[in-house]
C-alpha positions in Angstrom: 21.4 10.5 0.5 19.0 10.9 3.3 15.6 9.2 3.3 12.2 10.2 4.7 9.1 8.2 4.8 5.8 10.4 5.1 2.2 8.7 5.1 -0.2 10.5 3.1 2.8 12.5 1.6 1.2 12.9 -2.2 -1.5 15.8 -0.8 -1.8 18.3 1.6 0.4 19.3 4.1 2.7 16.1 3.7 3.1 17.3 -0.6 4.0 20.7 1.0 6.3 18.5 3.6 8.0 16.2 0.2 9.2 20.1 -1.5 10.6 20.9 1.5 12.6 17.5 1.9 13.4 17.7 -1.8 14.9 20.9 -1.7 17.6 19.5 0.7 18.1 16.5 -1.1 16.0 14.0 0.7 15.2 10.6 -0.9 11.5 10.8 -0.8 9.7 7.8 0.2 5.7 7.4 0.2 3.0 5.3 1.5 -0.7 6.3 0.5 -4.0 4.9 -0.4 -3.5 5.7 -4.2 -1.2 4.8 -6.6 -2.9 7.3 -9.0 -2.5 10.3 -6.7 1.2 9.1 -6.1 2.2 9.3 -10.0 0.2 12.5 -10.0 1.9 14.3 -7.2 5.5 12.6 -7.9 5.3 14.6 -11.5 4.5 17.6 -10.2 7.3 17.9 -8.1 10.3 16.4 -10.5 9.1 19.6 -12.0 10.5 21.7 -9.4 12.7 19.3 -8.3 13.6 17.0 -11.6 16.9 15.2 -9.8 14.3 13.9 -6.6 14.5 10.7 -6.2 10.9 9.3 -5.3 9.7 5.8 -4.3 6.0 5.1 -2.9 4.0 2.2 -2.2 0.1 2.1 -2.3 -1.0 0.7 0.9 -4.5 1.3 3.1 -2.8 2.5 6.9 -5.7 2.0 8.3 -5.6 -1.8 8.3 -4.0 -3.7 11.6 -1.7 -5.6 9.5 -0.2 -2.5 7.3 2.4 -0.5 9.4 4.2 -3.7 9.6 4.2 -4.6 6.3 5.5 -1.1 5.7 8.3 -1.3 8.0 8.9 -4.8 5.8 8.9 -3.1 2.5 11.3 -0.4 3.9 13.9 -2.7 5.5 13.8 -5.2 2.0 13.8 -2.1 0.0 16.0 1.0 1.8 17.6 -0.6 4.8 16.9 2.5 6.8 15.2 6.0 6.9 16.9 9.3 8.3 13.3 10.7 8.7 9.4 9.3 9.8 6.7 11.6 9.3 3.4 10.3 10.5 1.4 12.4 8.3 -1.7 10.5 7.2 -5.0 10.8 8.7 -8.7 11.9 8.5 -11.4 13.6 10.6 -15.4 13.2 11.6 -17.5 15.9 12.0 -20.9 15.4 13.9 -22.9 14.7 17.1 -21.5 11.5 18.6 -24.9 9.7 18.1 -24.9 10.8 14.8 -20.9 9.9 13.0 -20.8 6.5 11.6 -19.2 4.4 13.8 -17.5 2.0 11.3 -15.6 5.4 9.7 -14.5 6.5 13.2 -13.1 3.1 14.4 -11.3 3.1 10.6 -9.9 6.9 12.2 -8.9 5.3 15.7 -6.7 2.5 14.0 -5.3 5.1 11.2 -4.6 8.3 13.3 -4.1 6.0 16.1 -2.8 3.0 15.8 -0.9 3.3 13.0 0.7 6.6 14.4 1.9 4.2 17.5 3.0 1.6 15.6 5.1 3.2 12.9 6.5 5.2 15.5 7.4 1.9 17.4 9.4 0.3 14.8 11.1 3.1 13.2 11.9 4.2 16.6 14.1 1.3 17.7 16.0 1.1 14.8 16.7 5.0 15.0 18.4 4.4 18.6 20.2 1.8 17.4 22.0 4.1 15.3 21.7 6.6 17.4 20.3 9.0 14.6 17.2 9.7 13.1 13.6 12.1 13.2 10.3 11.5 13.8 7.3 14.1 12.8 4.0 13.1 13.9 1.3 15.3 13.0 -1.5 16.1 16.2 -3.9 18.9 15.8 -4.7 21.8 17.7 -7.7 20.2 18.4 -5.6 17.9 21.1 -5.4 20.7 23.9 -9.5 21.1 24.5 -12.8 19.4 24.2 -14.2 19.6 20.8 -17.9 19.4 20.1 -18.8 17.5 16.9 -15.1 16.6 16.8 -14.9 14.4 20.0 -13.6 11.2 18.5 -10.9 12.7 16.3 -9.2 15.4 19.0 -9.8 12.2 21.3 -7.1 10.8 18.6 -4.9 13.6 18.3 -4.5 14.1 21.3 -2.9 10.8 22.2 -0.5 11.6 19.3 0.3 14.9 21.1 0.7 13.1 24.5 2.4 10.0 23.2 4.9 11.8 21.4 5.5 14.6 23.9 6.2 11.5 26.5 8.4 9.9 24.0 10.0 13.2 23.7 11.6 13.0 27.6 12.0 9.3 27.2 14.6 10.5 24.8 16.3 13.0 26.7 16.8 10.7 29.6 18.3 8.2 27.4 20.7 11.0 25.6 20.1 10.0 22.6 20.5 12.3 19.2 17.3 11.0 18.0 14.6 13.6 18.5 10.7 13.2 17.9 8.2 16.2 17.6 4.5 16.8 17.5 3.2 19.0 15.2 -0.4 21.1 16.5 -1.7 22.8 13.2 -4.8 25.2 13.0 -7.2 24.7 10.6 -5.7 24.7 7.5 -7.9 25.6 4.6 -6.4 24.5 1.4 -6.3 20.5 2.2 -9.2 17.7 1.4 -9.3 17.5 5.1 -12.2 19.8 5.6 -14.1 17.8 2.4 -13.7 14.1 3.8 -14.3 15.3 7.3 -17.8 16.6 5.9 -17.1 20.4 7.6 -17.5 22.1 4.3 -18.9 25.5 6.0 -17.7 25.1 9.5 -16.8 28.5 10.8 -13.1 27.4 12.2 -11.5 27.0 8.3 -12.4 30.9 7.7 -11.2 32.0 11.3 -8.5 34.0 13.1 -6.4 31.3 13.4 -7.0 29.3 10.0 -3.4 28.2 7.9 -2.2 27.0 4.7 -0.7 23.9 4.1 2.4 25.5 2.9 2.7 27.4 6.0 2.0 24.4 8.3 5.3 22.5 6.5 7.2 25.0 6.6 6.6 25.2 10.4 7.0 21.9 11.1 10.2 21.3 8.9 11.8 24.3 10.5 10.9 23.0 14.4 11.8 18.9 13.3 15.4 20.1 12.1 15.5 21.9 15.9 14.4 18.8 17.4 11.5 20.6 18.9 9.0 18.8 21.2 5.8 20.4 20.3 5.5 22.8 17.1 2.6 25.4 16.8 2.0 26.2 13.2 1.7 30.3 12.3 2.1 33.2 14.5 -1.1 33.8 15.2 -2.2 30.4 16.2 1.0 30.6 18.4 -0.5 34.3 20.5 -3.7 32.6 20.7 -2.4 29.0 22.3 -0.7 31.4 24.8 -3.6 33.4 25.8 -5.3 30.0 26.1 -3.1 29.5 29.1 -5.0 32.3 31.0 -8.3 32.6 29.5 -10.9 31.4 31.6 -12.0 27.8 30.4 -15.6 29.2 29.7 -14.6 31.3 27.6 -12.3 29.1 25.8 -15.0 26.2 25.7 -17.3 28.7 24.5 -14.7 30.5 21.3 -14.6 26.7 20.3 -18.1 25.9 20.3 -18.5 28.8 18.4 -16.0 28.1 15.8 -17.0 24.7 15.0 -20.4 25.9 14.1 -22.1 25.7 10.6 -22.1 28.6 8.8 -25.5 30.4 7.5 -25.9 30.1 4.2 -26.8 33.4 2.2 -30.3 34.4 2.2 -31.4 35.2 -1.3 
């Protein structure tokens, strides 16, 4: 049976990710802040999936000394994985004088570090066996500057460009292991938009906005392809071309205006 470790795999995008994975038979493997929310999400899918086989370990990924304890737990425990998705992560939303600056150093070593780190030591024992995947979740927010979001496209983007790199390290070396970067939208239906204090930011209700569902199924579809760089939804997909020739103050400006607050009704 095939085993795949993904980081913040009991909500969002990597739950949508897990019935995906379960659906072909995948061992399921976890790490998350919360054991709670593990038990919680592992119930609800042995109820579409009662035969899954799910493991998880609580475990706070933004601390310096967890990815290695994680790679630990997972050579004591499962020897190997078939599959690492890099899932877990969280966002800021402000002026840069004005985000906390404790809560985006925790975001640099969790989007960042981590990212690097598991990717590091799952990587090595992949081409030693010549076999294996690696998802790691950027952001469309890693191709342009993003006012209010500066820190965290700052971080997804050196997801996008380390794993893109990685990408054509592989290639020269011929390897079957393949790595991919996954660039969702905004996607509406995730706690993202609630931790990351953007509850009426414009860009969730836009043109271009996804689901979590449709962002898995995306990225699941493009990892199996061993795909360097996956663009979640068809429409975010025409738009990331058009980028390519639009001006960049117009671009800049499209942004700007999507990352604004909303107005609230006037009664």
């Amino acid at each position: 049976m095939k085993k795949v470790l993904i980081t913040g795999g009991s909500s969002g995008v990597g739950l949508a990710l897990s019935k995906l994975f379960a659906a072909d038979g995948y061992h399921i493997i976890w790490v998350a802040k919360f054991t709670e929310e593990m038990e919680a999400a592992a119930a609800l899918l042995r109820t579409t999936f009662p035969n899954v086989l799910i493991d998880f370990k609580e475990e706070d990924l933004s601390k310096i000394e967890s990815s290695k304890e994680v790679y630990k737990w997972i050579k004591d425990k499962f020897d190997f994985i078939d599959v690492l998705v890099n899932n877990a992560g969280f966002g800021t939303y402000g002026f840069i004088n004005e985000t906390e600056m404790e809560k985006e150093v925790t975001m640099i070593q969790l989007n960042v570090t981590t990212v690097y780190l598991l990717t590091k030591l799952f990587l090595k024992d992949m081409l030693e066996r010549d076999s294996g995947k690696i998802l790691n979740v950027s952001s469309g927010v890693s191709f342009n500057p993003v006012p209010k979001m500066a820190i965290y496209a700052a971080t997804k983007a050196f997801v996008r460009q380390m794993s893109e790199s990685i990408y054509y390290e592989l290639k020269q070396m011929r390897t079957k292991v393949t790595i991919t970067a996954l660039c969702p939208s905004a996607i509406k239906n995730t706690d993202f938009q609630k931790e990351a204090e953007m509850k009426n930011v414009t860009t969730f209700d836009g043109l271009f906005a996804t689901t979590a569902e449709e962002v898995a199924k995306d990225a699941y579809i493009g990892m199996n392809q061993g795909k360097r760089l996956v663009l979640t939804g068809v429409k975010y997909r025409i738009g990331a071309k058009l980028n390519k020739i639009t001006p960049a103050f117009i671009t800049q400006y499209a942004i700007e205006k999507e990352m604004k607050i909303k107005e609230q009704n006037k009664n």
